[in-house]
C-alpha positions in Angstrom: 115.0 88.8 90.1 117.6 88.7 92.6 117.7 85.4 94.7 120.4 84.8 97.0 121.2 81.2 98.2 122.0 81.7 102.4 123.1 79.1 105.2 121.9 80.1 108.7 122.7 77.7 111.9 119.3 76.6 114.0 119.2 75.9 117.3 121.2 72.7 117.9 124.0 74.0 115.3 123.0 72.3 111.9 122.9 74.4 109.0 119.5 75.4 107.3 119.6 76.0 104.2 117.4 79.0 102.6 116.7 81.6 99.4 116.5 84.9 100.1 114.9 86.9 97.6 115.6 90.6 96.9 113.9 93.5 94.4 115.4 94.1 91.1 115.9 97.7 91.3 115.8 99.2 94.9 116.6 98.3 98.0 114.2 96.0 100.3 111.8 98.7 102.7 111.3 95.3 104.9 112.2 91.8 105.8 110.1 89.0 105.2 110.0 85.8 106.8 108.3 82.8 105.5 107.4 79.8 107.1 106.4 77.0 104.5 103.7 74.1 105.0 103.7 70.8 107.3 106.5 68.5 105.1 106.5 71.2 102.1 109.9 73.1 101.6 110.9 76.5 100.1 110.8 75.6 97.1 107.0 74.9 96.5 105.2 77.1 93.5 103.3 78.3 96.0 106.0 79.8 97.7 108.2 81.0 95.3 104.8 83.0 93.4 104.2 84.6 96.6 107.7 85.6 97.1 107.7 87.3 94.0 104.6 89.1 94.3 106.0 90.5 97.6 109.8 91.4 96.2 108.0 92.7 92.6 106.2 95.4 95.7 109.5 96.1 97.3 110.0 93.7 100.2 112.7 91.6 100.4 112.1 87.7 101.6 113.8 84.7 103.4 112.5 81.5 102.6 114.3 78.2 104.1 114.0 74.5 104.5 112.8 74.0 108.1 115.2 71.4 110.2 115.6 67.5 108.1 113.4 69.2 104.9 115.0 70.1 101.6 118.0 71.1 101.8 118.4 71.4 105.4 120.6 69.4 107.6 119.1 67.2 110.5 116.4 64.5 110.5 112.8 65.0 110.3 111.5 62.5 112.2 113.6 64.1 115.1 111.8 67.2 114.5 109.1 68.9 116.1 106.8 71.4 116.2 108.5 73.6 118.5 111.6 73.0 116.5 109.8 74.8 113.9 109.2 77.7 116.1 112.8 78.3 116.9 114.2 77.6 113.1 111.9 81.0 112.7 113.4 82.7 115.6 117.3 81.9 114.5 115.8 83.0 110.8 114.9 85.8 112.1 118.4 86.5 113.9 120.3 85.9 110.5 118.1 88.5 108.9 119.0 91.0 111.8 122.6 90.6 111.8 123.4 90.5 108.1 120.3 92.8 106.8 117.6 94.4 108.5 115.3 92.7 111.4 111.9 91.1 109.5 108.7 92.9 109.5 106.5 90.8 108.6 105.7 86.6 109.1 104.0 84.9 106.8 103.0 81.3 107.4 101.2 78.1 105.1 99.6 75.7 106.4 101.1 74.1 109.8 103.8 77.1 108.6 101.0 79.5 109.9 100.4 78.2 113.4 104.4 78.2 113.5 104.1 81.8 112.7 101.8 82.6 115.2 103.9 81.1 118.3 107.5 82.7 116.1 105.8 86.1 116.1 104.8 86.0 119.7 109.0 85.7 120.5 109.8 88.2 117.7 109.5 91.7 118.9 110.1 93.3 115.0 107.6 91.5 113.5 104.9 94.0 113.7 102.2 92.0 111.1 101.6 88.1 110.5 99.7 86.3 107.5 98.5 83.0 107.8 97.3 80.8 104.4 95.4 77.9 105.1 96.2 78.0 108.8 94.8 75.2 111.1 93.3 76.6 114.4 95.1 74.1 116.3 98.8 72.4 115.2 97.4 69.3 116.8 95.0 69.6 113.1 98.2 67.7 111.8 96.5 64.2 113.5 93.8 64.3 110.9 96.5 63.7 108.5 97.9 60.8 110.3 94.8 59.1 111.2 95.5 56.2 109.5 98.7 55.8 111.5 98.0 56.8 114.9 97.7 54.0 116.5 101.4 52.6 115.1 102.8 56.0 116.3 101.4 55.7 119.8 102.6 51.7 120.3 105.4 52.0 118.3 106.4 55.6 119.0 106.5 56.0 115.5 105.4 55.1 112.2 106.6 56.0 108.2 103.9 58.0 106.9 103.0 58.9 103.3 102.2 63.1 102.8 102.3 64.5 99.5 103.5 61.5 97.8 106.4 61.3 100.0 107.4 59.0 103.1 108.2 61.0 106.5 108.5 59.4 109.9 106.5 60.2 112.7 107.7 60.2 115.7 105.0 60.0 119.1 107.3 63.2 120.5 106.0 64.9 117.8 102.0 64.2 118.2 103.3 65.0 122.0 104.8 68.1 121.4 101.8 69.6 119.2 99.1 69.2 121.8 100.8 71.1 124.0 100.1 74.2 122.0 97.3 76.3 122.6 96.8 78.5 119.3 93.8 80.6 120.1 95.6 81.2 123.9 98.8 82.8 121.4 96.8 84.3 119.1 94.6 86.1 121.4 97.5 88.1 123.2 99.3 88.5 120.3 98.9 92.2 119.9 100.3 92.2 116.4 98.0 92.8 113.3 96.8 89.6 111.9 96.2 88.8 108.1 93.5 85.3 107.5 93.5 83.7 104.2 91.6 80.5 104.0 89.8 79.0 101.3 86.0 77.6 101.7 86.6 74.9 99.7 90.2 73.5 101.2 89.7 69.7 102.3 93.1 69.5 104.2 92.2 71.8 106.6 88.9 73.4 106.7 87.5 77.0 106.3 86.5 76.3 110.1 89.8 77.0 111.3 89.8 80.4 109.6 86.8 81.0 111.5 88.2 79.6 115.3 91.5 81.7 114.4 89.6 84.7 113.9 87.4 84.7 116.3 90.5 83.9 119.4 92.5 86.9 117.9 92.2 90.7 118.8 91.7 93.3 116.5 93.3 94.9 113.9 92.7 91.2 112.3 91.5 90.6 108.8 90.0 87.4 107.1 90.3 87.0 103.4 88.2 84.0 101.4 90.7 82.8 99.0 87.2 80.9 96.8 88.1 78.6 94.4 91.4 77.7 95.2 93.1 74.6 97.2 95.1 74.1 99.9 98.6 74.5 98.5 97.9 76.9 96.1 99.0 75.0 93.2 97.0 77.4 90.4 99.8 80.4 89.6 96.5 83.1 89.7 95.9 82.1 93.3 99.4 82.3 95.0 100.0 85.6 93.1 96.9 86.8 94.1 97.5 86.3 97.5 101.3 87.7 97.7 100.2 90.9 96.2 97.2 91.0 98.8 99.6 90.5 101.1 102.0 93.2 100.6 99.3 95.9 100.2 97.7 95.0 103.4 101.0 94.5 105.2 101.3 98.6 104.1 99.2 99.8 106.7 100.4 98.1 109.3 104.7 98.0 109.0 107.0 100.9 108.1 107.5 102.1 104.8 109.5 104.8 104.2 107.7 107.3 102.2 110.3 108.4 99.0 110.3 112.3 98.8 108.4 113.3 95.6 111.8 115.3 93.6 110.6 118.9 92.3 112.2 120.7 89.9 111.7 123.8 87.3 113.8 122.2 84.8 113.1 119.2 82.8 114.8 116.9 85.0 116.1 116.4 88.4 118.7 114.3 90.0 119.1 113.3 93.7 121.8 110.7 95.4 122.2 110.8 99.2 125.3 109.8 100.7 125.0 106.6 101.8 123.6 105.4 98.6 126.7 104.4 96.5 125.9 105.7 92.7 121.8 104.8 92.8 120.7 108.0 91.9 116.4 109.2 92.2 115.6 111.2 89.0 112.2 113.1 88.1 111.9 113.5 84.6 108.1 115.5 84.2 106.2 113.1 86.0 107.9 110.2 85.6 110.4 108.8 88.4 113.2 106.6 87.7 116.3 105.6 88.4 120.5 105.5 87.9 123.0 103.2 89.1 125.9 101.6 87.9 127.0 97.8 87.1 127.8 95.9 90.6 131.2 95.6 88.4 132.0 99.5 89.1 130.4 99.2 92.9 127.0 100.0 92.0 123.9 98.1 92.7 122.8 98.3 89.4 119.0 99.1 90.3 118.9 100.8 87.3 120.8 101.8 83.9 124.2 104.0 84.0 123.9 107.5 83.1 125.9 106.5 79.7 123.1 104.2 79.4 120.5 107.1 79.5 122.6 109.1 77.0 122.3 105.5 74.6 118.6 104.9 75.6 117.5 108.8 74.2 119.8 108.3 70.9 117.6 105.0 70.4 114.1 106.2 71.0 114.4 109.4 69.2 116.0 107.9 66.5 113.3 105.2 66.3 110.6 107.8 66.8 111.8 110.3 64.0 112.4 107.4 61.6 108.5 106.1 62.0 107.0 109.8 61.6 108.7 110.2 58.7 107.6 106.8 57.1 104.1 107.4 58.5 104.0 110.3 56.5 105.6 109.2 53.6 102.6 106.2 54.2 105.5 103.8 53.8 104.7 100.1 55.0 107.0 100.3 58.0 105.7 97.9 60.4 107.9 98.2 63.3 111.7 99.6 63.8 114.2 98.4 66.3 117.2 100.6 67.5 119.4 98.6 69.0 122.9 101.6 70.6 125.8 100.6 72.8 128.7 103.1 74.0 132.1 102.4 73.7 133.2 104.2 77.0 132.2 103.4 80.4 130.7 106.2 82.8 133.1 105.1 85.7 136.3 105.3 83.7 135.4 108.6 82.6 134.7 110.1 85.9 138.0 108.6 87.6 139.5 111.1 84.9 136.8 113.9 85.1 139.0 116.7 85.7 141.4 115.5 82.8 140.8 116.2 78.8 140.6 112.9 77.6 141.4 111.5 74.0 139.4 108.8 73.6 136.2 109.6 70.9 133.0 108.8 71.7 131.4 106.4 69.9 127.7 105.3 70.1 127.4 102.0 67.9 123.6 102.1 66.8 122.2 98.8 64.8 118.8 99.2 63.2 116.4 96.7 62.2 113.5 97.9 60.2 110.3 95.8 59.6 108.2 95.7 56.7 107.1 95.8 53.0 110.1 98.4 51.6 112.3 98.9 48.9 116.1 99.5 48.7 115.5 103.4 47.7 113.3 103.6 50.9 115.4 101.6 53.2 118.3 103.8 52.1 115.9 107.4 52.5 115.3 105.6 56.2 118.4 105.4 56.9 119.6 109.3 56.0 116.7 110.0 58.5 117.7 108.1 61.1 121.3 110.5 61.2 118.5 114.0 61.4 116.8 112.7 64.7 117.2 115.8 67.1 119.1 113.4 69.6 121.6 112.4 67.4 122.1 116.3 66.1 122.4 117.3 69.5 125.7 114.5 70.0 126.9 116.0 67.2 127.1 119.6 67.8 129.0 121.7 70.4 127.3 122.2 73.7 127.2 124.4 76.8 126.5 123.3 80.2 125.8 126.3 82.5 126.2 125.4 85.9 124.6 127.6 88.9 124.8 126.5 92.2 121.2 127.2 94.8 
């Protein structure tokens, strides 16, 4: 995977500090911005699984330490809820200025009401999902019941959440009531995902139910049975990333990839503004080139060179195992392991000049199972007759036409 560590400035200048996580082999189609539970930070298992689950589908996703959490500069028990608000709002100006405005909001927990009130102010985000959303932020006095009292004499009191000790401050308990939820939600205008489990004890399946019924259509609810409040089984937060990104699909651009047709046996496509990654069609099978970041590429997927070594290493690996097959030799498995000496970009800066250099594939083959020297050696011959490795060796013609 590609994660990216990123510094953005909030509000009152101090740094937040963030991953942003990108596909392996493609570009991002959309930004996503996530907005982590009460106290929780980015880096949560919850959070990082859904992450995943979104990039593994193509999206790209910034997850950051709100104001005084992780990493992030500034003190929590300064913080409030509407400073949560705006650290998604400047988040979502550092996506828009150094990649592409986010798409989607996804929010956990006290992170979900935050999303709400973030996607009301954020005119790209066209699709929000909350996970284990209270109806109301002001939910987060249930947690400090114990210590409300302290906070409203004292104007503040250490509380213990998670296993950990944050301070409270009254401005905070102040600042949440002044939120209406359902009022937000119920102008919102934006597609709305709910996923809520029946059996949280944090924050109740009750909530799910207030949220859904203050918000306009197109609005979804999800039960997410079985699991708890943070997510903490891997199934669950996977489960609900992928969920996620299909039903964010229908409601956010995706730009539809032109299926490549061809007559021949393969085809080969590379607009201009995308460096060397190269769409190929091989039969019905679409993949991709690139080269290494090293040579300027992205390297979203193998060099052409790398093609050339990947056919010499299947064919060879599927000739050698039909022959022992029918020989009924105990060959249990074969590896073909081929690198080439040259590299494609070095080449191509001297494409119009003969070059002296050989070519030179180095193949390494490791063969598995109950043989003899005699056979071994027989294996070996037959591994030089694979119809790849005759074709490297003979003289060809490339006949170029142009359509």
């Amino acid at each position: 995977m590609n994660i990216q560590k990123v510094t953005f400035k909030n509000n009152d200048g101090l740094d937040l500090k963030g991953r942003l996580e990108l596909p392996t082999h493609q570009k991002p189609h959309n930004f996503v911005l996530f907005a982590h539970c009460f106290t929780c930070n980015k880096n949560l298992s919850a959070v990082r699984n859904i992450s995943r689950a979104l990039t593994a589908k193509g999206f790209g996703v910034l997850r950051f330490d709100f104001t005084g959490l992780g990493e992030s500069s500034g003190d929590f028990e300064n913080t409030n809820f509407s400073g949560n608000i705006l650290d998604l709002i400047e988040a979502s100006k550092y996506l828009e200025e150094n990649y592409t405005a986010p798409t989607l909001l996804i929010g956990h927990s006290l992170g979900g009401a935050a999303a709400i009130f973030a996607a009301d102010a954020i005119d790209s985000i066209k699709a929000v999902a909350t996970i284990a959303a209270p109806s109301n932020p002001d939910h987060v006095q249930h947690l400090l019941k114990s210590n409300l009292e302290e906070i409203n004499t004292t104007g503040k009191a250490v509380v213990n959440l998670g296993g950990r000790d944050f301070t409270i401050k009254k401005q905070f308990l102040d600042d949440i009531k002044s939120k209406s939820l359902p009022e937000i939600a119920k102008n919102l205008n934006k597609a709305l995902l709910i996923l809520h489990s029946p059996q949280d004890r944090i924050v109740g399946i009750k909530n799910a139910e207030d949220l859904y019924i203050a918000a306009k259509h197109p609005k979804s609810f999800v039960s997410l049975d079985g699991s708890d409040h943070l997510l903490m089984q891997k199934e669950d937060s996977i489960y609900v990333g992928e969920l996620i990104a299909s039903w964010a699909k229908r409601y956010i651009p995706i730009p539809e990839n032109d299926i490549l047709k061809t007559t021949h046996d393969v085809v080969a496509s590379l607009a201009k503004e995308e460096g060397f990654t190269t769409q190929l069609r091989s039969g019905n099978h679409n993949l991709i080139a690139d080269e290494p970041l090293s040579f300027g590429g992205n390297d979203f997927g193998p060099s052409p060179y790398d093609y050339v070594s990947a056919g010499l290493s299947a064919c060879t690996a599927m000739t050698v195992q039909m022959y022992a097959k029918r020989k009924q030799w105990d060959l249990d498995n074969i590896e073909v392991h081929t690198s080439y000496s040259k590299t494609h970009a070095e080449d191509c800066a001297n494409c119009e000049e003969n070059s002296a250099k050989i070519d030179t594939f180095k193949r390494t083959i490791k063969l598995t199972g109950q043989l003899d020297d005699k056979q071994i050696k027989r294996l070996l011959q037959i591994a030089d007759k694979c119809p790849v490795h005759k074709t490297l060796h003979s003289v060809a013609q490339i006949i170029t036409t142009l359509v």
